[in-house]
Steps between C-alpha positions, in 0.01 A plus 500: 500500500818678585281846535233322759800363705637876528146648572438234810826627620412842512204387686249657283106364484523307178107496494503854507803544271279274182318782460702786476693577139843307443667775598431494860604113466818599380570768774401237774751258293820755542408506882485172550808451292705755757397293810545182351863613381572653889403190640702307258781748617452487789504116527869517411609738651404338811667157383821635446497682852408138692732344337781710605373432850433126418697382258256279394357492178183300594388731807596827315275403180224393727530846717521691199164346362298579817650844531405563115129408575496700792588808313271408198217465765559881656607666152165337342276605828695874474380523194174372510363708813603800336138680375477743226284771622534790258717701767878481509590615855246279679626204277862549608416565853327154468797334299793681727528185757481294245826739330737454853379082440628510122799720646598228746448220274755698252735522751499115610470398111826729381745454791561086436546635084697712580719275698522294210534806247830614725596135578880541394506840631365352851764207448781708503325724807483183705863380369686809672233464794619116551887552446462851757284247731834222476755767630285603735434146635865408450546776683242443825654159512815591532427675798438204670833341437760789433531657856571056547760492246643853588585359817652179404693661229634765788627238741664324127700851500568484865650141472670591175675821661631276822697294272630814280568693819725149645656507166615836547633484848657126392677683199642765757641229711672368178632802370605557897731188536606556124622826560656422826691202309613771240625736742240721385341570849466393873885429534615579210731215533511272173471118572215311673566559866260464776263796460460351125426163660235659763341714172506211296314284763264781579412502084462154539258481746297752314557330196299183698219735621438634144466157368263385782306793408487488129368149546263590785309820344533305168228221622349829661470667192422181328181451718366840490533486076283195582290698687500798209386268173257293709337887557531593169367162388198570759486867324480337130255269606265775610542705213442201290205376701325891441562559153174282389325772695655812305451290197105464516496861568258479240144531580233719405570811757858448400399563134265817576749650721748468243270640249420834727892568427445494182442810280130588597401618129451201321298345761266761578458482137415179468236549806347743332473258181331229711297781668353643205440157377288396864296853447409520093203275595396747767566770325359356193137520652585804651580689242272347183129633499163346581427240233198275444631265724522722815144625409325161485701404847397820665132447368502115602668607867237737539235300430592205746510789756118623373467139569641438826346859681122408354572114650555679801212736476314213385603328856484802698127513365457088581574522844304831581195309363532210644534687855189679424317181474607300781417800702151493350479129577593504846265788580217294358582176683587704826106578486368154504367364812613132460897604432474697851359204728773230303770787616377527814475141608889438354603810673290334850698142474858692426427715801425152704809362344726802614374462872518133500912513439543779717369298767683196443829724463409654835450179631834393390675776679368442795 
């Protein structure tokens, strides 16, 4: 049971196959096995790479099947079109576009394995990738708030360096009218006099200006630190609000490019492993010699085509016949007197007909 199921799939003529020795059974068996094992390959492969586009289970599986089928239908017509004709070259000439098929299949069955094979490898690829493709976002969207906050936090300093600058020339008044009490400077007379009264009323009414302006740049400042967190809340929020995109960074050209920048060794290997594995049933004919079974199949191919040329002799031979007859046939009727006066009197009332509707057309015109 198990060996018919692997001969239909290396689409083989059972009929012919009966009766050839067991051996050629069990060749046909090991072909069929290869393609149904590729296709079976082939059918996950294929699953695993939808569902890293899909994420979906249902739709991958499904996918997968089809795609399996469809590569069990080409391995098992590769193989099956390829003739054993007792010389190599012209058999690989015939079997070479078949080879760049098998080559591409290889190719589309191995890269979503190897995805799979390297999946931790890949994860950690994409990891750097993703926390390299935060900064940089971080970064971009910074750009669109820092020159903002720059400036705020500039006129901060400004406001910040009025009040430190009228704290410095309010602590020279002090130490002014102080020293002038002291007999330190100015008259250098000890006692509070009148230039210590004018000093001390000058400090005084700086002292008032530097409070007005502490309070005054202190709602300023207040309102432009307003300004600054609702920015950087703004900033947060648009970090926050991108992230989901960095973090499905994920798909299946995500996962080959990662792959490529990966050492290119073990996967080329591993193509070459599902390579050799879509050729051995090409190769398989290709290289085995003519057994009973391509003998009978030649034989019974060439003796449709015996069939089909002397059909068309045979038809060829029909219709020259039957020409030669209905030429005879006519030439004998064309001599009796009774066929020429029935001709003639049809060909007299179509003649009356014709000049009967010219006239009434003429008549119409005018």
């Amino acid at each position: 049971m198990l060996q018919s199921f692997f001969i239909f799939c290396s689409g083989a003529d059972t009929d012919i196959l009966d009766q050839c020795a067991p051996g050629e059974r069990t060749k046909y068996a090991g072909i069929g096995a290869t393609v149904f094992f590729t296709a079976i390959m082939a059918a996950i492969a294929a699953t695993y790479a939808l569902y890293t586009v899909f994420d979906n289970y249902g739709i991958a599986v499904a996918f997968g099947l089809v795609w399996g089928l469809l590569i069990f239908n080409l391995d098992r017509f590769i193989v099956s079109t390829i003739k054993k004709r007792g010389n190599f070259w012209d058999e690989l000439v015939q079997a070479t576009p078949r080879l760049i098929l098998a080559v591409i299949i290889a190719v589309v069955i191995a890269k979503p394995l190897e995805l799979k094979i390297f999946e931790k490898e890949i994860d950690q690829v994409l990891l750097e990738e993703k926390n390299q493709m935060t900064l940089d976002n971080q970064d971009q969207i910074a750009l669109q708030y820092q020159p903002k906050i720059a400036e705020l936090n500039g006129q901060i300093e400004t406001l910040k360096q009025e009040v430190i600058t009228k704290e410095t020339s309010v602590n020279a008044l002090y130490e002014t009218y102080i020293a002038e009490a002291e007999g330190r400077a100015g008259t250098e007379l000890v006692g509070k006099g009148p230039v210590y009264k004018e000093k001390r009323e000058k400090h005084d009414a700086e002292l008032a200006a530097l409070t007005e302006l502490r309070t005054a740049n202190a709602a300023k400042i207040a309102d432009l630190e307003t300004q600054i967190t609702a920015l950087e809340t703004q900033y947060d929020n648009k970090v926050t609000e991108t992230q989901p995109v960095i973090e499905g960074f994920d798909g299946l050209m995500a996962r080959v490019n990662a792959l490529e920048k990966l050492p290119w060794l073990p996967s080329f290997f591993i193509f070459l492993l599902f390579l050799a594995v879509e050729t051995s049933p090409i190769f398989a004919k290709l290289l085995s010699h003519r057994g009973p079974y391509d003998h009978k199949l030649e034989e019974q191919e060439g003796a449709i085509a015996s069939w089909a040329a002397q059909q068309k002799e045979q038809r060829k031979i029909l219709l020259s016949t039957d020409l030669a007859l209905n030429n005879r046939v006519y030439e004998d009727i064309a001599e009796e007197q009774e066929v020429y006066d029935y001709k003639r009197k049809k060909a007299r009332e179509l003649m009356q007909l014709q000049a009967d509707a010219f006239f009434e057309k003429q008549k119409r015109l005018l």
